[in-house]
TIBAKOL-381858 format. One record per residue (C-alpha): residue number from 1; residue in three letters; x, y, z. Coordinates in steps of 0.2 Angstrom, whole numbers. Example, Ala and Ser with C-alpha at 12.3 -4.5 7.8 and 13.67 -1.06 7.14 Angstrom:
+-----+---------+-------+-------+-------+
: num : residuo :     u :     v :     w :
+-----+---------+-------+-------+-------+
:   1 :     ala :    62 :   -22 :    39 :
:   2 :     ser :    68 :    -5 :    36 :
+-----+---------+-------+-------+-------+
# end
This chain:
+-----+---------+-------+-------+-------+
: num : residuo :     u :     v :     w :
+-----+---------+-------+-------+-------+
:   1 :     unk :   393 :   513 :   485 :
:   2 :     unk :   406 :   523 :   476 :
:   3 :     unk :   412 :   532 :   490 :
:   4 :     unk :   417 :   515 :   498 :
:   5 :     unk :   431 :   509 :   487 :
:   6 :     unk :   446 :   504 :   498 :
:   7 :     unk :   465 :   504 :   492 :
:   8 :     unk :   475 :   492 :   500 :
:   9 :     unk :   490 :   498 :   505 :
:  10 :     unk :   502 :   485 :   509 :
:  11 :     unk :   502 :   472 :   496 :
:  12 :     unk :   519 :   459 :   491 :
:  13 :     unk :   516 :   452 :   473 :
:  14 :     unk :   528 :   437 :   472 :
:  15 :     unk :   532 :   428 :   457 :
:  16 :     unk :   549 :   418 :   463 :
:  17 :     unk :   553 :   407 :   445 :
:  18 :     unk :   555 :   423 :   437 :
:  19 :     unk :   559 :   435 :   451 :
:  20 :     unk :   579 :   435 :   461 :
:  21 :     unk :   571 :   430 :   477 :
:  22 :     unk :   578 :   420 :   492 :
:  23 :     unk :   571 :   406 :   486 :
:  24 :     unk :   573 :   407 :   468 :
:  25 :     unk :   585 :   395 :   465 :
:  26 :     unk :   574 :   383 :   478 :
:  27 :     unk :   560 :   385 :   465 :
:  28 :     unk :   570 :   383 :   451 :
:  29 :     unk :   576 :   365 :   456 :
:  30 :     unk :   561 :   359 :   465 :
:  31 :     unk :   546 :   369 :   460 :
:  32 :     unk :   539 :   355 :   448 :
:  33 :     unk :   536 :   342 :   464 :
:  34 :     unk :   528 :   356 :   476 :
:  35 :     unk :   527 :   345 :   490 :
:  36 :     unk :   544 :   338 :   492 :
:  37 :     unk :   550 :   357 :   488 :
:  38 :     unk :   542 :   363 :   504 :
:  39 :     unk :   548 :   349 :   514 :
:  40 :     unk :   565 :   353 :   509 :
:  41 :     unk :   561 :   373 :   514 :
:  42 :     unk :   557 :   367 :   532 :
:  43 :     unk :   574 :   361 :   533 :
:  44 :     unk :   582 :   374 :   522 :
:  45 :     unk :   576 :   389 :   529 :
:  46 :     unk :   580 :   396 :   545 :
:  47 :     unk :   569 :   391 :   560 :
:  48 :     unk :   567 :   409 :   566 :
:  49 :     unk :   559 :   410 :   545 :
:  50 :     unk :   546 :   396 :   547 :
:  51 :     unk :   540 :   404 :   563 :
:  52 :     unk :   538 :   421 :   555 :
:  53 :     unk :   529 :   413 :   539 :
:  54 :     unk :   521 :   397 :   547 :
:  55 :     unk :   523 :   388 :   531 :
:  56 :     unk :   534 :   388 :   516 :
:  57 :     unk :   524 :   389 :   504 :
:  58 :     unk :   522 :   408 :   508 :
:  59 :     unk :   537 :   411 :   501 :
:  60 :     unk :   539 :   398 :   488 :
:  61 :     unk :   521 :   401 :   478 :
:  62 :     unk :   515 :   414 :   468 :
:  63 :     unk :   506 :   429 :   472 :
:  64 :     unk :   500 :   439 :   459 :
:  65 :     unk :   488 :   450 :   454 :
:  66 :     unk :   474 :   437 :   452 :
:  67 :     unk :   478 :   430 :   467 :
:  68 :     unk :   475 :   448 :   475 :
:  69 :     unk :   460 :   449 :   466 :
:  70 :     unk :   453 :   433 :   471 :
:  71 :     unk :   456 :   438 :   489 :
:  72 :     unk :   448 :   452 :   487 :
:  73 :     unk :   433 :   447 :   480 :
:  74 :     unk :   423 :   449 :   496 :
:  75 :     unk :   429 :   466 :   499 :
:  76 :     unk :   426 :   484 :   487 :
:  77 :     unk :   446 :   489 :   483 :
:  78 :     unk :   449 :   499 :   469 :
:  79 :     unk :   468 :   496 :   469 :
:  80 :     unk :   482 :   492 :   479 :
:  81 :     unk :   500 :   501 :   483 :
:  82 :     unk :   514 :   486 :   480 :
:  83 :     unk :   527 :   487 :   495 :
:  84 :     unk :   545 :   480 :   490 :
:  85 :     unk :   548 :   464 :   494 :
:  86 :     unk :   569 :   458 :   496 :
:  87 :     unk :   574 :   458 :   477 :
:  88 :     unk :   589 :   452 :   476 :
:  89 :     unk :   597 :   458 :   460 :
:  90 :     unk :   615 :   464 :   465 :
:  91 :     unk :   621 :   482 :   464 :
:  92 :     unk :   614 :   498 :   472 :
:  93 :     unk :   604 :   498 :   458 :
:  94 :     unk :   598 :   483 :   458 :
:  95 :     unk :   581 :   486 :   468 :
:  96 :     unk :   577 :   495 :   454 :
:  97 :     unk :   573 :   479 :   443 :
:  98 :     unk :   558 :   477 :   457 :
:  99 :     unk :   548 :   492 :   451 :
: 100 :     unk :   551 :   489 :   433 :
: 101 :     unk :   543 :   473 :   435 :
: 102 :     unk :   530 :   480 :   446 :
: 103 :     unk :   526 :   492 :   432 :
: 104 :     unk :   527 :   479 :   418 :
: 105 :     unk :   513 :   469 :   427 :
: 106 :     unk :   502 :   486 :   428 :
: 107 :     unk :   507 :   491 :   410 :
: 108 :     unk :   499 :   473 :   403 :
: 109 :     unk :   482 :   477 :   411 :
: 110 :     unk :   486 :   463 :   424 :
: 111 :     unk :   488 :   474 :   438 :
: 112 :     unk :   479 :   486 :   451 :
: 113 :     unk :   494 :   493 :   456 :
: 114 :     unk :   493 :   514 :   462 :
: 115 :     unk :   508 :   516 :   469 :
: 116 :     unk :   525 :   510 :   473 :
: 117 :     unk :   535 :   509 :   488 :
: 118 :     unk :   551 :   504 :   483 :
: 119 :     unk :   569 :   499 :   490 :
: 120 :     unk :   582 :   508 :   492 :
: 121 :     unk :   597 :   507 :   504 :
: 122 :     unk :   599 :   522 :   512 :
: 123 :     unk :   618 :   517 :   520 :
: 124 :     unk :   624 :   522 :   505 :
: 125 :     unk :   619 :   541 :   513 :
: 126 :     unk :   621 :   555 :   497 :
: 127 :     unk :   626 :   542 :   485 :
: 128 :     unk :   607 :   533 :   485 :
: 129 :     unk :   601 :   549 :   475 :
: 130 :     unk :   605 :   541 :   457 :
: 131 :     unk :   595 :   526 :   467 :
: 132 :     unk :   582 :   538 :   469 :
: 133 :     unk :   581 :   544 :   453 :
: 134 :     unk :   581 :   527 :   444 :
: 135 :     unk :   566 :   521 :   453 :
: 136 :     unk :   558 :   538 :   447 :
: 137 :     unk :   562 :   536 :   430 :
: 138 :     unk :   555 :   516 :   431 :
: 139 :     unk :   537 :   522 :   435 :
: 140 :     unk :   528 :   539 :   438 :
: 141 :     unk :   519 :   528 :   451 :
: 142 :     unk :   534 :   525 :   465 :
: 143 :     unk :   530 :   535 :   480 :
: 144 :     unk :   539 :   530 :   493 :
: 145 :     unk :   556 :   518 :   500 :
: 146 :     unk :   556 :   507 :   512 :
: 147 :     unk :   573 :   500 :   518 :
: 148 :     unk :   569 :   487 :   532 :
: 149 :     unk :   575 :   491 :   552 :
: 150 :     unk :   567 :   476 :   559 :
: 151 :     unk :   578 :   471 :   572 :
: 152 :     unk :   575 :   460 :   589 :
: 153 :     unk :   587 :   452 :   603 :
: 154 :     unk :   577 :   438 :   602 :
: 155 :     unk :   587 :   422 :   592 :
: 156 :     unk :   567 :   415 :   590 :
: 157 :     unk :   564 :   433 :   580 :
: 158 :     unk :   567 :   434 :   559 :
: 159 :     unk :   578 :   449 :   559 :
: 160 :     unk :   575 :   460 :   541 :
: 161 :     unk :   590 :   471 :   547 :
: 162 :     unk :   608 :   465 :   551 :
: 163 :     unk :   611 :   477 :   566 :
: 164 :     unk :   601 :   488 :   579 :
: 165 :     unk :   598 :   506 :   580 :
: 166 :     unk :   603 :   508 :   559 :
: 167 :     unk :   593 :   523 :   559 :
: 168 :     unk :   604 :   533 :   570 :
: 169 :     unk :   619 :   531 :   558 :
: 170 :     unk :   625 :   545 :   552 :
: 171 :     unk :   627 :   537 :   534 :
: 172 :     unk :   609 :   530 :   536 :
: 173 :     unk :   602 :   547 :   539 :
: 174 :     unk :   612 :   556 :   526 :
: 175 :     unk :   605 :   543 :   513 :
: 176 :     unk :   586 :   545 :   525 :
: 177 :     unk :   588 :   565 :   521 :
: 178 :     unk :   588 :   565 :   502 :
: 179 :     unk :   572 :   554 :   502 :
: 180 :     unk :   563 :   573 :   502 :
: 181 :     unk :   573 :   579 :   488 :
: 182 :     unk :   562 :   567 :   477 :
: 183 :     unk :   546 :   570 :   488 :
: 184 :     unk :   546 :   552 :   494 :
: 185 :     unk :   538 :   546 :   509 :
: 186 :     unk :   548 :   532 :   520 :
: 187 :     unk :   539 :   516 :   525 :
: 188 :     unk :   546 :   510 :   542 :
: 189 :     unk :   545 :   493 :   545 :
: 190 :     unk :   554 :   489 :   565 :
: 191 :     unk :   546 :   479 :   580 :
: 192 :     unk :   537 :   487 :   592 :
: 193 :     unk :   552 :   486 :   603 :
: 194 :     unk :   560 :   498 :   592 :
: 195 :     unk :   549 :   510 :   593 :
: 196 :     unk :   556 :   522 :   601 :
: 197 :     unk :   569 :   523 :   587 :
: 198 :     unk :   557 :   526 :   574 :
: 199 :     unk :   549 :   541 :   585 :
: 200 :     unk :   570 :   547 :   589 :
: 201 :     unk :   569 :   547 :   567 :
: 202 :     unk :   552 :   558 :   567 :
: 203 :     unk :   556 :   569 :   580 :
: 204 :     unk :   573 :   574 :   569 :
: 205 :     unk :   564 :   575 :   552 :
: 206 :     unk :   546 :   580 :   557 :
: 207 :     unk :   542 :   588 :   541 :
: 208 :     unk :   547 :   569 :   532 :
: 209 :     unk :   533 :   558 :   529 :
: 210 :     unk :   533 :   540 :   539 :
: 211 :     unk :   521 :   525 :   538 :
: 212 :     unk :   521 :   514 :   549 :
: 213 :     unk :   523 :   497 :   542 :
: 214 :     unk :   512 :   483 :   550 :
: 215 :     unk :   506 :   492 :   565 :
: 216 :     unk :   522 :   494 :   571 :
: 217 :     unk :   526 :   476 :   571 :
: 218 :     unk :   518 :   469 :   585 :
: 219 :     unk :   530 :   451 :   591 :
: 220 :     unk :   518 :   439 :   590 :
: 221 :     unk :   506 :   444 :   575 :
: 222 :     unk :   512 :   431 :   561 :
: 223 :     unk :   516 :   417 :   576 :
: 224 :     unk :   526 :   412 :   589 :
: 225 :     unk :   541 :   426 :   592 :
: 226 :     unk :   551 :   424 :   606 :
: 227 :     unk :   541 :   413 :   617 :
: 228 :     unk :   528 :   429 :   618 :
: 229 :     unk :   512 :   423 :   609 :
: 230 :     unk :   503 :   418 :   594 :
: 231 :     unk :   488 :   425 :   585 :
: 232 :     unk :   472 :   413 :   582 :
: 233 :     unk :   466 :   410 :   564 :
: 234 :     unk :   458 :   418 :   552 :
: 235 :     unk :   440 :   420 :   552 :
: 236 :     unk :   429 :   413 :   538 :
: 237 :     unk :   428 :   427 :   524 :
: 238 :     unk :   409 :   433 :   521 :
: 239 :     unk :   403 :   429 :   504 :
: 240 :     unk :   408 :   436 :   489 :
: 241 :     unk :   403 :   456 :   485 :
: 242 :     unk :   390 :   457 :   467 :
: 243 :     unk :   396 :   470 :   459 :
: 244 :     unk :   404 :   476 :   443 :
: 245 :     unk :   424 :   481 :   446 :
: 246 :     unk :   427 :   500 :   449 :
: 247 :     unk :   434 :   512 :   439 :
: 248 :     unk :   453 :   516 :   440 :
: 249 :     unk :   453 :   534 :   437 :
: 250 :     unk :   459 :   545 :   448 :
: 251 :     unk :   445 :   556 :   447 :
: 252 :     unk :   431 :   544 :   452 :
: 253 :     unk :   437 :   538 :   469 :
: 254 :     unk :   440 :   545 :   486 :
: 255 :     unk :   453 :   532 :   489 :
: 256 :     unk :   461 :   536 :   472 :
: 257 :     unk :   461 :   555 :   476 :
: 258 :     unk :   468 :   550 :   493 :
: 259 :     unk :   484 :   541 :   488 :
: 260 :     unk :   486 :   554 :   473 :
: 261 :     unk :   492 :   566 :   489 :
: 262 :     unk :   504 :   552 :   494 :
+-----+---------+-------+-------+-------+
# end
């Protein structure tokens, strides 16, 4: 059974009280009555929002690391990698905040976090290397950056990037170069209909790392997108797994020894 412990590798841990998200100061007003706050996000938020995240309460509700346990109760993961998550704290150092908070969770026992992909805007091309650095010094654990691309023509798709074809910016790339100066992979987040602009970017770095966020971003995966489609519901989750929690060590896990190489 050992050898079966899975690292989830894509998780948002989301606590927007405390955290400078979007919605922070939508919380902060209306948190107390639930109900009438997530009426209010339906009118508040963006339509192109409500069809990416089918309900507000995605993004207005916690998420932490008992909720991720609790999901997973069913299934054997040892540990997850936290993928940023739109902090908003201003200045090019602000995403830094994220991953100390991140590792504050891990430091009080509260967290199965084993690696970090954090944010970093790579526009700012040489001058993200103190960026870099920061996130380095904030935990032993960051691995990788991810600075969103997602883009569509589409006025009926959520856009995580304010222009298309970023990546072929020469100030985008100079910031994209310095990313294996620190030995840090990059998570790519696009639609599939940017594809091809993701492959352009390995072709002219193939010896960087990429991951492909979300399978490339099929449009119609989280809802309707554009008038193209919409996925059915969830199965039922099987019953719960009986057993005693993993190990975290490094040392006793395949998946562990896995991500250490990341």
């Amino acid at each position: 059974m050992s050898d079966s412990w899975m690292i989830d590798p894509h998780v948002h841990l989301w606590d927007p009280r405390n955290n400078p998200r979007l919605v922070t100061p939508l919380v902060k007003l209306l948190g107390s009555a639930p109900h009438v706050m997530n009426f209010a996000a339906r009118y508040a938020f963006p339509k192109e929002a409500i069809r990416f995240f089918r309900t507000p309460e995605y993004a207005t509700k916690n998420y932490l690391p008992h909720d991720f346990d609790a999901d997973c109760a069913h299934h054997p993961v040892a540990g997850l990698v936290y993928v940023e998550a739109s902090w908003k704290e201003k200045g090019p150092l602000g995403p830094v905040g994220e991953t100390r908070w991140v590792e504050s969770l891990r430091a009080s026992g509260r967290s199965g976090v084993e690696a970090i992909v954090a944010h970093a805007d790579l526009s700012l091309g040489r001058d993200v290397r103190p960026v870099l650095r920061a996130h380095l010094d904030a935990s032993p654990r960051v691995r990788g950056i991810r600075d969103m691309l997602a883009w569509h023509a589409s006025r009926d798709v959520m856009d995580f990037n304010e222009q298309p074809g970023r990546s072929a910016s020469p100030s985008w790339r100079a910031g994209f170069e310095c990313l294996s100066e620190f030995g840090l992979s990059f998570d790519a987040f696009c639609y599939d209909t940017q594809l091809g602009e993701i492959a352009a970017l390995a072709g002219a770095y193939p010896e960087q790392p990429i991951m492909l966020c979300h399978m490339g971003g099929p449009v119609g995966i989280g809802g309707p997108y554009g008038d193209v489609g919409q996925t059915p519901p969830d199965p039922p989750h099987p019953p719960a797994l009986s057993r005693d929690p993993p190990s975290r060590s490094p040392s006793r896990s395949p998946a562990h020894r896995t991500l250490a190489r990341l």
